[in-house]
C-alpha positions in Angstrom: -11.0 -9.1 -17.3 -14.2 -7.0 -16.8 -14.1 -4.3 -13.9 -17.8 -5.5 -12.8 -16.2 -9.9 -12.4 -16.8 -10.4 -8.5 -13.5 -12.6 -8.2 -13.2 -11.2 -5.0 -16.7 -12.8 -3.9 -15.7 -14.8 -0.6 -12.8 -12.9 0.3 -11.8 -11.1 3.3 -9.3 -8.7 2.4 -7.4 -6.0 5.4 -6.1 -2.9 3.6 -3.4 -0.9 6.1 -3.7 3.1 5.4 -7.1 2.4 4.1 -9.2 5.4 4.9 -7.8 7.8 2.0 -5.5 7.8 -0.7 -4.6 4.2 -2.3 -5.7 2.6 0.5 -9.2 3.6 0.5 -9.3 3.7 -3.5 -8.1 -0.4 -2.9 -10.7 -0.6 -0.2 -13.2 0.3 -2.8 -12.2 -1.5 -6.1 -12.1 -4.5 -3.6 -15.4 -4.2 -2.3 -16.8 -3.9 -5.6 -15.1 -7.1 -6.7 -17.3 -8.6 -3.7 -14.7 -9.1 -1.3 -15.7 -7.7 2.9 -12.8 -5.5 3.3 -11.6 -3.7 6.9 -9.2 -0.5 6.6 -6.8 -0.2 9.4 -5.9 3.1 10.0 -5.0 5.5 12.9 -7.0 8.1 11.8 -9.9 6.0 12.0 -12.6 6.5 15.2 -13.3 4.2 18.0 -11.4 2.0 20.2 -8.5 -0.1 19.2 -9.9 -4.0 18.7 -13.2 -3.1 17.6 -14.4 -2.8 13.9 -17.4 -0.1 13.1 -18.5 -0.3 9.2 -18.6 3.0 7.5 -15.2 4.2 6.2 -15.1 7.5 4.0 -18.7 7.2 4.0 -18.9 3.9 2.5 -20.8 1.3 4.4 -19.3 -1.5 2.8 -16.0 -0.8 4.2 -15.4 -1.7 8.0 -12.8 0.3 10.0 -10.5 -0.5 12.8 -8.1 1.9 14.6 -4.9 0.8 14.4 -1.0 1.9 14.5 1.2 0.1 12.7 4.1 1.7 15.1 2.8 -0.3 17.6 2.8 -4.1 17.7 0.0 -4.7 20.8 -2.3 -2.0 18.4 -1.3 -3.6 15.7 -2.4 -7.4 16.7 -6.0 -5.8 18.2 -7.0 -4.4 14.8 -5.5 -7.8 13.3 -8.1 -10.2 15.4 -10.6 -7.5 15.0 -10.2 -7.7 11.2 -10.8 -11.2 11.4 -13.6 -11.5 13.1 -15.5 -9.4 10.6 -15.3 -11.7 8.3 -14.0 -14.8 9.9 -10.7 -15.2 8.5 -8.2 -13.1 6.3 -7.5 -14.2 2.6 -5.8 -10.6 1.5 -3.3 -8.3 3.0 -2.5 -5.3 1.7 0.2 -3.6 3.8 -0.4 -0.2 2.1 0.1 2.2 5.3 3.3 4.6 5.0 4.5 8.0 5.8 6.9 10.5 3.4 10.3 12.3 4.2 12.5 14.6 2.0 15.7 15.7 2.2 19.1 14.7 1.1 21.3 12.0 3.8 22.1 15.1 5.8 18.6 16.3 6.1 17.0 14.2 8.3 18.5 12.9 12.1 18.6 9.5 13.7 15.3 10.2 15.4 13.8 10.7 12.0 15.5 8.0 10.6 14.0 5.7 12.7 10.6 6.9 12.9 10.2 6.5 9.1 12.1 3.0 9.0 9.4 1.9 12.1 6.5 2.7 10.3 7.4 2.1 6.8 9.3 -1.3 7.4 9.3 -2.2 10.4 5.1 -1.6 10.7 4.2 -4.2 7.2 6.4 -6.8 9.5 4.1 -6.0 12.6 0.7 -6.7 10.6 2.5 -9.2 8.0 3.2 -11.8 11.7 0.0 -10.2 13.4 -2.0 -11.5 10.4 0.2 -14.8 9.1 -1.6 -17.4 11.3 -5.3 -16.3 9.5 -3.3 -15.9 5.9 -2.1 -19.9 6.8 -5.0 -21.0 7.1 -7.0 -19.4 4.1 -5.1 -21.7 1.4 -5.5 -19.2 -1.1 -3.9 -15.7 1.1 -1.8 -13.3 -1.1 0.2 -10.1 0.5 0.4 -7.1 -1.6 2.7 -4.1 -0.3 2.9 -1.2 -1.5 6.8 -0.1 -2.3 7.4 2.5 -4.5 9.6 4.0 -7.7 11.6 5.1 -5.5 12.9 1.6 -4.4 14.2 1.5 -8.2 15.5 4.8 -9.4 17.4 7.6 -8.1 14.8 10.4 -6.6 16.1 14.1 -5.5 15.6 15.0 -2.1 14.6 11.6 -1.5 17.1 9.6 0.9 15.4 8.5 4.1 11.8 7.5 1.7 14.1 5.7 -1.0 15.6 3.5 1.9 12.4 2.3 3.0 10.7 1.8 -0.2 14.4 -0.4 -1.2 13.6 -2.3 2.0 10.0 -3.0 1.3 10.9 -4.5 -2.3 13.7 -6.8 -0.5 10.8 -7.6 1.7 8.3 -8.6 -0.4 11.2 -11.4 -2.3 12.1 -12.6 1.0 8.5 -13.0 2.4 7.2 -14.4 -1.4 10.3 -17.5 -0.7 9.5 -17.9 3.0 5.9 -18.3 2.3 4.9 -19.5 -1.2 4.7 -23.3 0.1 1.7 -22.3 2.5 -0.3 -20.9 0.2 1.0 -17.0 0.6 1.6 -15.2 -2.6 3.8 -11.8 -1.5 4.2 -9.3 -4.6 4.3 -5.3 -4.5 3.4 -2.6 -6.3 5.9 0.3 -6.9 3.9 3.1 -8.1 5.3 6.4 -9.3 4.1 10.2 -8.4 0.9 9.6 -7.5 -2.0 12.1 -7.1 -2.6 11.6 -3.1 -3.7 13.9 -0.1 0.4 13.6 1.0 1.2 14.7 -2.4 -1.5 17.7 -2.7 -0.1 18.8 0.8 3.7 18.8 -0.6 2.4 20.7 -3.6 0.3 22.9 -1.1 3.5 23.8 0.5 5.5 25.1 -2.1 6.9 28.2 -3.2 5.0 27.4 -6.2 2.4 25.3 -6.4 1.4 25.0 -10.3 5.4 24.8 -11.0 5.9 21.7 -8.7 3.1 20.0 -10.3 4.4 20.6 -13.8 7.7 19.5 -12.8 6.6 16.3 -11.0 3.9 15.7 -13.4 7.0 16.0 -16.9 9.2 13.4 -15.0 6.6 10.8 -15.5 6.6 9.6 -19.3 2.8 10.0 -19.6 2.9 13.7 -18.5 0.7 13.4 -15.6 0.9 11.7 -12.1 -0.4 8.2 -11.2 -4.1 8.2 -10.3 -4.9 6.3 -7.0 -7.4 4.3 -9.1 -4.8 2.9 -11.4 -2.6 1.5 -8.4 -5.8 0.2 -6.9 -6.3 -1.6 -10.0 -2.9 -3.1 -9.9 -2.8 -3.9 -6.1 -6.2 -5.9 -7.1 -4.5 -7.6 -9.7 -2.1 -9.1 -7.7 -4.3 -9.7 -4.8 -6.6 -11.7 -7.0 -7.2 -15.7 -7.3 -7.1 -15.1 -10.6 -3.4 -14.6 -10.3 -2.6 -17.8 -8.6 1.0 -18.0 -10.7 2.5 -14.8 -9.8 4.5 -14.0 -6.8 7.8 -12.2 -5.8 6.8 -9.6 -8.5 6.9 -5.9 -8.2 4.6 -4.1 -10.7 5.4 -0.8 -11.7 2.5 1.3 -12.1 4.6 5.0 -12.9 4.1 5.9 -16.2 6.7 4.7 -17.5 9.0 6.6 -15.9 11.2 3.6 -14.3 11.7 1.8 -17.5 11.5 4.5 -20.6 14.1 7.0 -21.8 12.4 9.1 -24.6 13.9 11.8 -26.2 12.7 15.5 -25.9 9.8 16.1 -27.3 10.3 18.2 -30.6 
């Protein structure tokens, strides 16, 4: 399929996390599909329940301030998403924070901060939004999970759980909803070049070596561009995939599914 087909031409898409990293690369590739897209995003300004265009600089976009830790923020920037464009086709519940550390790391409060926002918050937009997703006839839910829902990650406990949870999600939601017209998939993507990763890299003993090492654990030898998961998320989210739901596409170079041997 051509990069420049507007298969998105009538659709009105609400990306979660959308003013940087995947989100806002989503945000972007879906606009230029033709769809009318709204980020949600806390970092966003303005007042909760109102939608301003202009996100990142891109006029195309329109941005509401939302948090998906809370539900009454949450169902604001929901309505006000919808009235952009007079309904909701696509959801992409992209938003998420990171944690490290092994299972004694991290305490109950963080625990359950990470769990709220990571699981708990797609359930918050996913209800906030179903009644508009209903009634499109043609709604799909992408969600954006993670390699680490699949394969063992250092350091990685409290992230993994959530990631695990959002795949388990996305089965349960794609059973519960594929007779109304929802398709649910999810994207697990693998290291992936964002602000939250450039700030982990930024804060280590040494930079350039945590790169390497994160970059050699991905069969391609480099990490994931947002670009490339953007692609993938639109893949899924498009009409053009009308047959495909309860999938979760791995976009990690290769890292979940090869075992090569070491290079000579």
């Amino acid at each position: 399929m051509s990069t420049t087909e507007q298969e998105f031409t009538g659709v009105r898409a609400l990306v979660t996390g959308g003013a940087s990293g995947i989100g806002l690369a989503t945000a972007r590739l879906l606009a230029d599909r033709g769809a009318t897209v709204v980020c949600l995003d806390r970092d966003l300004t303005g007042a909760d329940g109102a939608a301003a265009r202009g996100v990142a600089g891109d006029d195309r976009l329109w941005g509401v301030h939302g948090d998906v830790a809370d539900d009454a923020s949450v169902r604001a920037a929901v309505e006000a998403a919808a009235r952009v464009g007079g309904g909701l086709d696509v959801l992409v519940n992209n938003a998420g924070i990171g944690a490290q550390g092994t299972v004694a790391d991290n305490d109950d409060a963080e625990w359950a901060r990470v769990l709220d926002v990571n699981v708990v918050g797609i359930a918050r937009v996913t209800r906030a939004a179903l009644g508009h997703l209903r009634a499109s006839g043609r709604a799909a839910i992408v969600n954006t999970s993670s390699i680490a829902a699949t394969a063992g990650l250092p350091q990685r406990v409290l992230y993994s759980a959530t990631k695990g949870a959002v795949q388990a999600m996305t089965l349960a939601m794609a059973a519960d909803h594929v007779r109304e017209g929802i398709r649910v998939n999810c994207v697990n993507p693998g290291t992936v070049d964002t602000p939250w990763v450039g700030r982990l890299l930024d804060a280590a003993a040494d930079p350039a070596a945590e790169r390497a090492a994160l970059e050699a654990r991905q069969p391609t030898g480099r990490l994931v561009s947002t670009d490339e998961v953007a692609r993938a998320i639109a893949h899924l989210a498009s009409p053009h995939a009308g047959a495909t739901t309860g999938t979760a596409l791995a976009v990690d170079g290769g890292m979940q599914g090869l075992r090569l041997r070491p290079a000579p």
